[in-house]
C-alpha positions in Angstrom: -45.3 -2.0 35.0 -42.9 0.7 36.1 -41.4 -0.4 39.6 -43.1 2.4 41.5 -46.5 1.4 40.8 -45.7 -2.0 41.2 -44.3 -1.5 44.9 -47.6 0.9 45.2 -49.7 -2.2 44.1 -48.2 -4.5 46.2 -47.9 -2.6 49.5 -51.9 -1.6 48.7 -52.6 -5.3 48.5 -51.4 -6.1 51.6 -52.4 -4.0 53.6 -56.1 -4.1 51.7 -56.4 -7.8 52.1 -55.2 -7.5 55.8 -56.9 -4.5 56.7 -59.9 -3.8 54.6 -60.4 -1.0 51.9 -62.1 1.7 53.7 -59.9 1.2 56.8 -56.3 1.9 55.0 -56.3 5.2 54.0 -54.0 6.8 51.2 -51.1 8.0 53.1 -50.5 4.9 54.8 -50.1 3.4 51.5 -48.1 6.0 50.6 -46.2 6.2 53.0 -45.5 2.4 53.5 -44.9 1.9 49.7 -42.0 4.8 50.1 -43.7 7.1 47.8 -44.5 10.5 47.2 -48.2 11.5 46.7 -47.6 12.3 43.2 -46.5 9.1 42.2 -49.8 7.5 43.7 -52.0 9.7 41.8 -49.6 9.5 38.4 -50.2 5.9 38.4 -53.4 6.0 40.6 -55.7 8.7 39.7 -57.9 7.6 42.9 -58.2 5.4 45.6 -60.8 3.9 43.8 -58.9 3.0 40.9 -56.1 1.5 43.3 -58.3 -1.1 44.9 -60.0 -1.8 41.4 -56.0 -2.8 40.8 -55.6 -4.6 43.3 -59.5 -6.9 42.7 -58.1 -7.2 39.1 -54.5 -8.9 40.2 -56.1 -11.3 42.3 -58.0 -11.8 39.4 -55.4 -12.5 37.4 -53.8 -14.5 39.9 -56.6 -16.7 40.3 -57.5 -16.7 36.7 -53.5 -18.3 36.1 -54.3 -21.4 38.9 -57.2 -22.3 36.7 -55.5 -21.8 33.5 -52.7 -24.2 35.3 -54.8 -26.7 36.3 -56.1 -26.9 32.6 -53.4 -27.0 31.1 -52.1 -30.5 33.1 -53.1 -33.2 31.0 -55.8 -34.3 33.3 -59.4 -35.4 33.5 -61.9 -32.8 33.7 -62.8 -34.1 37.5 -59.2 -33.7 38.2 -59.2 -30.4 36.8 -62.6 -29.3 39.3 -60.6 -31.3 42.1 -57.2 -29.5 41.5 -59.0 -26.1 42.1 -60.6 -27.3 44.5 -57.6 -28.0 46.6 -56.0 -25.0 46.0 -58.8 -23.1 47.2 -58.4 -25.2 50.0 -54.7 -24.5 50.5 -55.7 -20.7 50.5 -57.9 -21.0 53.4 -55.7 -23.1 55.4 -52.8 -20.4 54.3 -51.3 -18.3 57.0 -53.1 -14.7 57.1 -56.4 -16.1 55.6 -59.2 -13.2 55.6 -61.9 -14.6 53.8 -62.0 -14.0 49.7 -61.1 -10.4 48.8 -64.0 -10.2 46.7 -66.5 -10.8 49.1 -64.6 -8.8 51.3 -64.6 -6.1 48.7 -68.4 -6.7 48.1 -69.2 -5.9 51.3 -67.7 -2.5 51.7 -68.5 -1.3 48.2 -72.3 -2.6 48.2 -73.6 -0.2 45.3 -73.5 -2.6 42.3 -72.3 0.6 40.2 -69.7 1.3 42.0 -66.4 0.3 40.5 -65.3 -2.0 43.0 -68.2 -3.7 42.8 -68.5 -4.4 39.3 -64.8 -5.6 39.5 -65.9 -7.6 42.1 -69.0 -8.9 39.8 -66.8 -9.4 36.9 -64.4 -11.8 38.7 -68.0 -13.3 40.0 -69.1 -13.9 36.7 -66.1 -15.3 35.2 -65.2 -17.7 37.7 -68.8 -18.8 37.8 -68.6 -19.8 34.3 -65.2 -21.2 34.3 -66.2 -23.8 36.7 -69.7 -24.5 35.1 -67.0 -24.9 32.0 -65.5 -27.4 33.5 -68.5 -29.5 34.6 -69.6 -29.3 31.3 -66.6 -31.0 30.3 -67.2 -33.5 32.4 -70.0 -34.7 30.7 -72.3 -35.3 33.5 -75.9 -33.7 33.9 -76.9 -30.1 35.3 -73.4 -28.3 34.9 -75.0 -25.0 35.8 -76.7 -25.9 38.8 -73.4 -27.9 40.0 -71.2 -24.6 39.1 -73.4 -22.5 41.1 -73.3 -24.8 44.1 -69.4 -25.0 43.5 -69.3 -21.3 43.1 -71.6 -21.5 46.9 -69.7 -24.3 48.4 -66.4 -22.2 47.4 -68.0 -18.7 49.4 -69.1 -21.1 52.6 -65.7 -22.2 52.9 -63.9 -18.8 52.1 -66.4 -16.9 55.0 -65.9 -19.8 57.2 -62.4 -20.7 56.8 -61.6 -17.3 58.4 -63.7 -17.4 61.8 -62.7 -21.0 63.0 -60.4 -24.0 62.5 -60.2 -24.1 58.6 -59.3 -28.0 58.6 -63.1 -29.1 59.1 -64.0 -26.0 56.7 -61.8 -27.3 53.7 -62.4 -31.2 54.0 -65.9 -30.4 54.3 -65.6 -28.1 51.3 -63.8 -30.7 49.4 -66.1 -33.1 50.3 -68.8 -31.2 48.9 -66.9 -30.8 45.1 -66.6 -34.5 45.4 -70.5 -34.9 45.8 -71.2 -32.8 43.2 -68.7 -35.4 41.0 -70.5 -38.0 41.9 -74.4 -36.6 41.7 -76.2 -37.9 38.8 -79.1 -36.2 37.7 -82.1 -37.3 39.6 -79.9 -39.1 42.0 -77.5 -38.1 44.7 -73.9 -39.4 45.4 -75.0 -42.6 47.2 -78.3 -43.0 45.2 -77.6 -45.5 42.7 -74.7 -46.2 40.2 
């Protein structure tokens, strides 16, 4: 990545995340990135394709913590607990604004729109990363536990930015553990 579009990337990031996407415009990118206009559109060809960038490197960011968290020689639990926290740790990080894709979602609600399919695609993939690693687990119902994950993990993202995000993440962890413990047919504190 040439160093032009990377400072272009980053500086839209930022300022995305902060801001919002609709709300930043192009020459404020431009012009806090220290760029011409040409250089936005040579790497850039719209703003569209810029926040579609920026969706796919949190992607890839958050894609990486899960690949980490795999590759530790841990239990599968452990694995689900270690994302966990660090989902947790975002929330609790300073500037927390929710999760960009939800974020994203919202402004950009036409499911054929780029940035929503980006936003669907990171959806769909983190959704069955974490029903992956139930399944590893071995216990019962791995989808129904990755979609409540994948629900606990938007509760505490939309929550964790209007309030105190300590009760927000202990409650969210709290939840993971639950769904560790549920058995089929039985909850948490239902039975061994």
């Amino acid at each position: 990545m040439s160093e032009a579009r990377a400072r272009l990337l980053s500086t839209a990031s930022g300022l995305f995340y902060a801001e919002g996407l609709h709300s930043v415009g192009i020459d404020r990118i431009i012009a806090t990135a220290g760029v011409t206009r040409a250089t936005l559109y040579r790497h850039f060809p719209g703003k569209d394709d810029l926040v579609v960038a920026y969706l796919t490197l949190a992607d890839e960011a958050i894609r990486a913590r899960v690949d980490a968290a795999r590759s530790r020689d841990a239990l599968p639990e452990d694995v689900i607990r270690t994302v966990a926290r660090s989902i947790a740790d975002d929330i609790r990080g300073p500037g927390f604004r929710g999760c960009a894709f939800l974020n994203a979602a919202a402004e950009y609600p036409d499911p054929a729109h780029p940035v929503h399919r980006a936003v669907l695609g990171h959806r769909q993939w983190f959704l069955a990363a974490i029903t992956e690693l139930f399944t590893d687990t071995g216990k019962p119902d791995p989808e129904p536990a990755g979609r409540h994950f994948a629900m606990l993990r938007d509760g505490a993202m939309a929550a964790g930015c209007l309030t105190d995000p300590e009760p927000i993440c202990a409650t969210f962890l709290r939840g993971v553990e639950g769904l560790l413990e549920y058995r089929s047919g039985l909850g948490p504190d239902d039975g061994a």
